[in-house]
N, C-alpha and C positions, 0 to 999 in steps of 0.2 A: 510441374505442379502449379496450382493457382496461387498467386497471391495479391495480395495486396499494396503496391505502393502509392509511395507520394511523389506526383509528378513534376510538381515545383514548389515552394514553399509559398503557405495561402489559406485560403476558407477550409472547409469541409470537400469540399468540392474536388479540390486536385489529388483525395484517393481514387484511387483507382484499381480494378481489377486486373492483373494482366499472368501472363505468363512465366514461369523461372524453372532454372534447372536446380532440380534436387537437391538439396544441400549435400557437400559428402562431410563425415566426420572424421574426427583427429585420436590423439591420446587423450583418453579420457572420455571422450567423448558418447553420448547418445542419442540416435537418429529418433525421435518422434514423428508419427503419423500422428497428428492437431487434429483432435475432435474440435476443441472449443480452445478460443484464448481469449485472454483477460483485457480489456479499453479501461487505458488511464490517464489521468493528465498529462501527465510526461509526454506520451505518443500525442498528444494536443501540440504541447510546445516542439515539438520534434516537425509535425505538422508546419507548425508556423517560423520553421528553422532558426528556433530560439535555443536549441537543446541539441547539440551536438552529436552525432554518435561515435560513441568509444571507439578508438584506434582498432580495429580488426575484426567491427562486430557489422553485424547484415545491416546494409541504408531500409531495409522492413521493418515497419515500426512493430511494436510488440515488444511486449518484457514479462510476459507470464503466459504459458500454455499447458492444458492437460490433453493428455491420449497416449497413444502405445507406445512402446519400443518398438522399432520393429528391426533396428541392427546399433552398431557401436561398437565399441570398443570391449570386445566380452570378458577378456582378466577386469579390466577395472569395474565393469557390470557385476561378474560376480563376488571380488571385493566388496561391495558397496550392496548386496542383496539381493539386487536386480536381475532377470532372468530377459530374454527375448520375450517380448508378447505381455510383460508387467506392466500394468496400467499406472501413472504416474501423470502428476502433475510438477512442473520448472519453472524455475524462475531463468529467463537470460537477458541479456544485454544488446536485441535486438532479433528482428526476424520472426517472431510469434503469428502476426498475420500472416498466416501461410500454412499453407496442406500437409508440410514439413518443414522440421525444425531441429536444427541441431543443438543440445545445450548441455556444459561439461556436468559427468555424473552428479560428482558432488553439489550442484542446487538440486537436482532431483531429490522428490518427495510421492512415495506411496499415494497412489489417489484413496483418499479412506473410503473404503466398500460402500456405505454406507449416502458416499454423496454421487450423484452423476460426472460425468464429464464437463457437461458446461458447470457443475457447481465447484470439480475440484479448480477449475479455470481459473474462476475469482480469488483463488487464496494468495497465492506466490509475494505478488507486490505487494501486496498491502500488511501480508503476517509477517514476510521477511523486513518491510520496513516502523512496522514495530515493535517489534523485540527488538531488531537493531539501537532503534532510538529511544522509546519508552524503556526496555527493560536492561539492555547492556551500557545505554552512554548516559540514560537518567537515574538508574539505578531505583526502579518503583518500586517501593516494598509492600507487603501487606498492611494493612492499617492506614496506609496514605492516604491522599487525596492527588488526583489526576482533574488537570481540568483539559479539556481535547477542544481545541478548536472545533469549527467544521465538523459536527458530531456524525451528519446524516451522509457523509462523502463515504469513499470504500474504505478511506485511513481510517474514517471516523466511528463507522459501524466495526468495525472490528479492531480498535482500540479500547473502546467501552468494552466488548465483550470480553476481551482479553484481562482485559487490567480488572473487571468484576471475577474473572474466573482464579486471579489470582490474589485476592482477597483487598482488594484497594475500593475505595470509594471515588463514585466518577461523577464531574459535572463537566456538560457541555452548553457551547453557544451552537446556538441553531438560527435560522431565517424565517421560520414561520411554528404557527402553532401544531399543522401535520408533523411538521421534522422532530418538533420537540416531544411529540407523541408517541413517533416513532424510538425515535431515542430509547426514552424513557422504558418502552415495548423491549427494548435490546437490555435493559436492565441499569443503562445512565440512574442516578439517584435524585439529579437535578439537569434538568434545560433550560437554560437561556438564551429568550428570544434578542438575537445584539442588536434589532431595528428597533425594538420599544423598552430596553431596559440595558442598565450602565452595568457591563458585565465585572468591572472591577468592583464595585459596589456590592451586587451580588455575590461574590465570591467571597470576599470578605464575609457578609451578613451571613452565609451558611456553612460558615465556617468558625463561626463566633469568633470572628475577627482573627483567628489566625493565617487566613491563607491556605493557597493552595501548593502540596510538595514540590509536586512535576506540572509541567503545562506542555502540552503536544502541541506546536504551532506549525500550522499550514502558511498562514497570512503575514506575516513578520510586518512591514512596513511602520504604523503607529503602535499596533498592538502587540510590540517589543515592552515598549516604554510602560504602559498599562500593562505587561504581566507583570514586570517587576513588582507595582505597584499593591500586587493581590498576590503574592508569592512568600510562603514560609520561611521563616528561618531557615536554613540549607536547603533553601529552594533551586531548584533547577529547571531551564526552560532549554528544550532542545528543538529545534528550527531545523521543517523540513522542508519549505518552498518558502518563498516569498510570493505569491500573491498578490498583497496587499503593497508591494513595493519593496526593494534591499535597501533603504534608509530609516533608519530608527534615531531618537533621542530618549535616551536613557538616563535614570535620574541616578549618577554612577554612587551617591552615596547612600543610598537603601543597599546597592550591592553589596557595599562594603559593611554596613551595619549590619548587614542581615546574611550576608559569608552567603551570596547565592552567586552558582554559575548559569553563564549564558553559552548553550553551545547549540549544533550542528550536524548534518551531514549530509551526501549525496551518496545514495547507495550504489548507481549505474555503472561508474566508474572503479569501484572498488576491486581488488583481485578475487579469483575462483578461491583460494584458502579462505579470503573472508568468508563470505559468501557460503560457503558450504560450512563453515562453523555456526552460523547461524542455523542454517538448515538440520545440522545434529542439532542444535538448542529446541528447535521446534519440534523435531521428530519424537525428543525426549518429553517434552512439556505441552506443545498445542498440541499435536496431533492427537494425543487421548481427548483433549476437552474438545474436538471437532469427532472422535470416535463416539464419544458418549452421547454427542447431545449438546453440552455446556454451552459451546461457542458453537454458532451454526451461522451456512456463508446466506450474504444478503445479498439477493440479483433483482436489480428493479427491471430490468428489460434484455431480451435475448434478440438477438439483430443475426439474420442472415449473415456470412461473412460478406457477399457482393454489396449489404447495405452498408459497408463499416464508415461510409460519409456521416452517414444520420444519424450514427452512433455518436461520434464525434461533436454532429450538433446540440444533441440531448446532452451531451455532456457539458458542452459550454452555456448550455441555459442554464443550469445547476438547479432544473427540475429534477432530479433523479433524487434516491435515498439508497445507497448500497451503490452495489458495483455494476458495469453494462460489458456484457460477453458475446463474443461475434461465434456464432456455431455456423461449422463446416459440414 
């Protein structure tokens, strides 16, 4: 099969196309034929051998692909719904760049009829890593307030749509007045531009000074210490990259005054029960708002898979708004 690796750890430049033998699968498992897979920062830092890959998972970067079954493990396929030839999209732990891909049923997710192949692509990583962190570890209710870093990134556009679908009010910081427009277009309530205006400031002010519930953070480094700052009473800030740097100063007695927690996580490493618990969570609850309409996937660019360099580089300029998908 074709795929794509990384030659040595580096620019854009050290992917490469090359050759590999077919993946075989295990218990559990199912063989996909990759129409399209999902490019995300992860596979960036994995690129620049900052991101380790999990004990037993493919050195192929990739963590989300949609296309067929074409073989597996058939008791647990049909446990699980799945027929030979059923279109789906996965989320795995490696190996998505590539012609095929092996990934255990339970992340498997019905491709919704209604979207393409490269669109069911872009869901995996980004819907499994927010309901992981927004909706199970921050506990976002209806009526909240959500403020999302990084609004116009793939977290970002499908954080906002999620958390409006689920009846929460959403503010985002954005980079320019496109991204904020954009946003906003995705149904955001408010964008903040964080190059010309103090987003703890604003959060507050539109919030008539109470603050924000949840706060979705990509950038951790300063803007730990500044969430707290603009954070509700049993506010909660759940931290999914650092970005912006793993060092924070936190002003620890707002925490205490105001009973807010500060958490986390890394989804790549987590086990297949996780993992596929999520995936029920979505099948129950996103997947109607992507059937319907509600929530719809954002693709700012579709890249040949043989270009997945340039994908990578459009990546790191953070000219993009939504997600970039390598079609095979």
């Amino acid at each position: 099969m074709r795929a794509i690796e990384i030659t040595a750890p580096g620019k854009a430049d050290v992917l490469r196309e090359t050759e590999r033998p077919t993946p075989t699968f295990g218990a559990g498992d199912a063989l996909i034929r990759v129409a399209a897979s999902g490019v995300n920062r992860p596979d960036v830092l994995q690129r620049k051998g900052l991101y380790p890959v999990p004990p037993g998972a493919s050195d192929i970067p990739g963590l989300e692909v949609a296309g067929t079954i074409v073989d597996g493990d058939r008791d647990a396929l049909a446990a699980a719904g799945f027929a030979i030839g059923a279109r789906v999209c996965a989320l795995v732990a490696g190996g998505g760049y590539a012609e095929y891909c092996v990934a255990p049923i339970g992340q498997c997710l019905p491709s919704p009829a209604n979207l393409s192949d490269v669109e069911a692509a872009s869901l995996p990583e980004t819907f499994f890593t927010v309901w992981s962190n927004v909706f199970d570890r921050a506990r976002l209710q209806a009526g909240e307030t959500l403020l999302v870093h990084g609004g116009s990134s793939g977290i970002g556009v499908t954080a906002i749509q999620m958390a409006k679908a689920w009846g929460a009010t959403v503010i985002t910081t954005v980079g320019s007045a496109d991204k904020a427009a954009a946003c906003r277009a995705l149904g955001a309530d408010h964008a903040i531009d964080y190059k010309t205006q103090d987003f703890v400031a604003e959060v507050l002010r539109l919030t008539g000074g109470k603050g924000a519930d949840v706060v979705l953070d990509m950038v951790a480094g300063d803007y730990i210490g500044r969430d707290v700052k603009c954070l509700a009473e049993d506010g909660r800030i759940v931290i999914i990259a650092v970005q912006g740097g793993a060092q924070s100063t936190v002003d620890s007695s707002l925490v205490l005054r105001r009973r807010l927690t500060i958490t986390g996580s890394t989804l790549r490493p987590r086990p297949v029960a996780f993992k596929a618990a999520i995936a029920a969570s979505l099948r129950k609850t996103a997947w109607p708002w992507l059937e319907s309409g509600v929530v719809k996937p954002v693709i700012y660019k579709v890249f040949p898979a043989a270009e997945a360099a340039k994908s990578h580089e459009l990546m790191e300029s953070n000219r993009h708004i939504g997600k970039l998908v390598l079609a095979w």
